[in-house]
C-alpha positions as CSV (number, residue, x, y, z in Angstrom):
1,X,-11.9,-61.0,-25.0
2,X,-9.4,-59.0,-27.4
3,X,-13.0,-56.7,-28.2
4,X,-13.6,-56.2,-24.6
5,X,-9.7,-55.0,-24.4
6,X,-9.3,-52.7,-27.1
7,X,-13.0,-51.0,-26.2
8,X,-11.6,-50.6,-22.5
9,X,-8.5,-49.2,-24.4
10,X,-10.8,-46.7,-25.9
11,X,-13.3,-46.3,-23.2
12,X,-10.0,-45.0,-20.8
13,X,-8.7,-42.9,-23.8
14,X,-12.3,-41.3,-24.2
15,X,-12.6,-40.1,-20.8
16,X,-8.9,-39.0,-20.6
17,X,-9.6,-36.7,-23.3
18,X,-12.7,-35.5,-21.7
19,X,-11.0,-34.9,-18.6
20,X,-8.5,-33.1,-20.2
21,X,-10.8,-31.3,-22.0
22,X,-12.8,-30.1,-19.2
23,X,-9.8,-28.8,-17.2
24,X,-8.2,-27.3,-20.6
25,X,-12.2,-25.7,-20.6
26,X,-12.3,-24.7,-17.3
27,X,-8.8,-23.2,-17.1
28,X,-9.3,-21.2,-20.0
29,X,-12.6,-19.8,-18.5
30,X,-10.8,-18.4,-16.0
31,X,-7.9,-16.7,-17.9
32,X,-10.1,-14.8,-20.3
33,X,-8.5,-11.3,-20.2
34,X,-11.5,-8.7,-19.6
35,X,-11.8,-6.5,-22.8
36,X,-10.2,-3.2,-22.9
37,X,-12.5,0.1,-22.2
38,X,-13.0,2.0,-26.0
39,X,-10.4,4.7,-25.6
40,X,-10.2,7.4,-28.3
41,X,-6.7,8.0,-30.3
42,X,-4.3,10.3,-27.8
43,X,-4.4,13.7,-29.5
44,X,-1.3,15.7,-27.9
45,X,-3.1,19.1,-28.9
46,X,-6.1,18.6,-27.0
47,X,-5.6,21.7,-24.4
48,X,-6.6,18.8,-21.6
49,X,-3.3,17.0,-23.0
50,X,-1.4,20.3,-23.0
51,X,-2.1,21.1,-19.7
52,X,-0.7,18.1,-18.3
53,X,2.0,17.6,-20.3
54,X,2.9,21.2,-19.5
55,X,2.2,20.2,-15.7
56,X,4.3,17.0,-16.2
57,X,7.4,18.8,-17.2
58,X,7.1,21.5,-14.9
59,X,6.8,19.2,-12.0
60,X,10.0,17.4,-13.7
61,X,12.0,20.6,-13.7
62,X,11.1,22.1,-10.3
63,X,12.2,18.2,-9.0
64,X,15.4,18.7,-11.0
65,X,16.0,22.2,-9.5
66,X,15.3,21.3,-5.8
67,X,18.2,17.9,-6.2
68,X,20.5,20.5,-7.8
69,X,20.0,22.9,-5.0
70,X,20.8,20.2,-2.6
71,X,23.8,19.0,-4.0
72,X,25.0,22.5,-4.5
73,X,24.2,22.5,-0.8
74,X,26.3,19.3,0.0
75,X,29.1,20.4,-2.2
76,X,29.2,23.7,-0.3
77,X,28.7,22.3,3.1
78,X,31.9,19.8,2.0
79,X,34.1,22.8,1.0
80,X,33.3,25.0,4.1
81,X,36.8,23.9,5.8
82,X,35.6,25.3,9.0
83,X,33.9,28.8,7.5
84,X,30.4,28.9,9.7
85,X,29.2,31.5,7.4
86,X,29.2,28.9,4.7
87,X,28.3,26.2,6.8
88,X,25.1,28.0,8.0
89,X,24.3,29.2,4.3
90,X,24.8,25.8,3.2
91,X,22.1,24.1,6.2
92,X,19.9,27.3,4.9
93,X,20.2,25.6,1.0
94,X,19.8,21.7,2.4
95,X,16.6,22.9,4.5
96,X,15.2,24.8,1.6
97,X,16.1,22.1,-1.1
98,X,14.4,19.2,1.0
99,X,11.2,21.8,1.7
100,X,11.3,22.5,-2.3
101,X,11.5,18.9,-3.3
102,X,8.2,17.8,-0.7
103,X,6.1,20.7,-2.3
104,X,6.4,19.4,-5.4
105,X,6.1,15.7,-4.8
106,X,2.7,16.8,-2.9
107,X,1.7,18.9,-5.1
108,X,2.5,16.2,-8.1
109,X,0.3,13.8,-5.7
110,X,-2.7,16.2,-4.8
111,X,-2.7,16.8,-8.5
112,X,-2.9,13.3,-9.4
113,X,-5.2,12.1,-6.9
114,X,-7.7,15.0,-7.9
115,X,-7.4,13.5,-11.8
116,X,-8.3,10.1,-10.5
117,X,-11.1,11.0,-8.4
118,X,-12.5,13.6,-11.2
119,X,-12.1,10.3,-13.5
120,X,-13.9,7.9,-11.3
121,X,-11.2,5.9,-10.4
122,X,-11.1,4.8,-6.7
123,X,-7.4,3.8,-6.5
124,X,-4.8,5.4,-6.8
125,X,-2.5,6.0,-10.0
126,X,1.0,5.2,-10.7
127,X,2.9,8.5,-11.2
128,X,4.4,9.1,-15.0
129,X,6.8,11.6,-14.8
């Protein structure tokens, strides 16, 4: 009888183990991460690379300009005290400022979404400025 005990003992542990094993297997087979495309070594004086890079910070500065040019309008439209000269020329500056800022946000975008499709890609990317 104490045979019979211990080799049920072992019998349960067996197929625990094999149960375990097979979900640890199974789990695993899922999580496999995909390997990564071969991608050559980024080479910053590739005139591809300097092109976009040059694109990148002039899309960076126009941005930059076109918030500057709105706050100047904001800060002008705040010390107006009544003048409707400088309350006009102020609107003029906000309108101008919010048309400057969507140019370049499209443009940024058409730019990006011509790269991606010129690439193959069929989503679209992230920006990275």
């Amino acid at each position: 009888m104490k045979n019979f005990v211990s080799s049920a003992r072992n019998n349960n542990k067996h197929t625990e183990l094999t149960h375990w094993g097979r979900f640890l297997t199974a789990s695993y087979a899922f999580t496999l991460p995909e390997p990564a495309p071969f991608q050559p070594a980024y080479n910053p004086n590739t005139p591809k690379n300097l092109v976009i890079n040059g694109l990148n910070w002039f899309f960076a500065i126009m941005a930059f300009l076109c918030i500057a040019v709105i706050v100047w309008a904001g800060v002008t439209y705040a010390t107006a005290e009544g003048d409707e000269e400088k309350v006009t020329k102020a609107k003029q500056r906000l309108i101008y400022g919010i048309i400057g800022i969507t140019v370049v946000i499209s443009a940024y975008a058409i730019i990006q979404l011509i790269k991606s499709l010129a690439q193959g890609n069929t989503t679209f990317p992230s920006p990275t400025l």
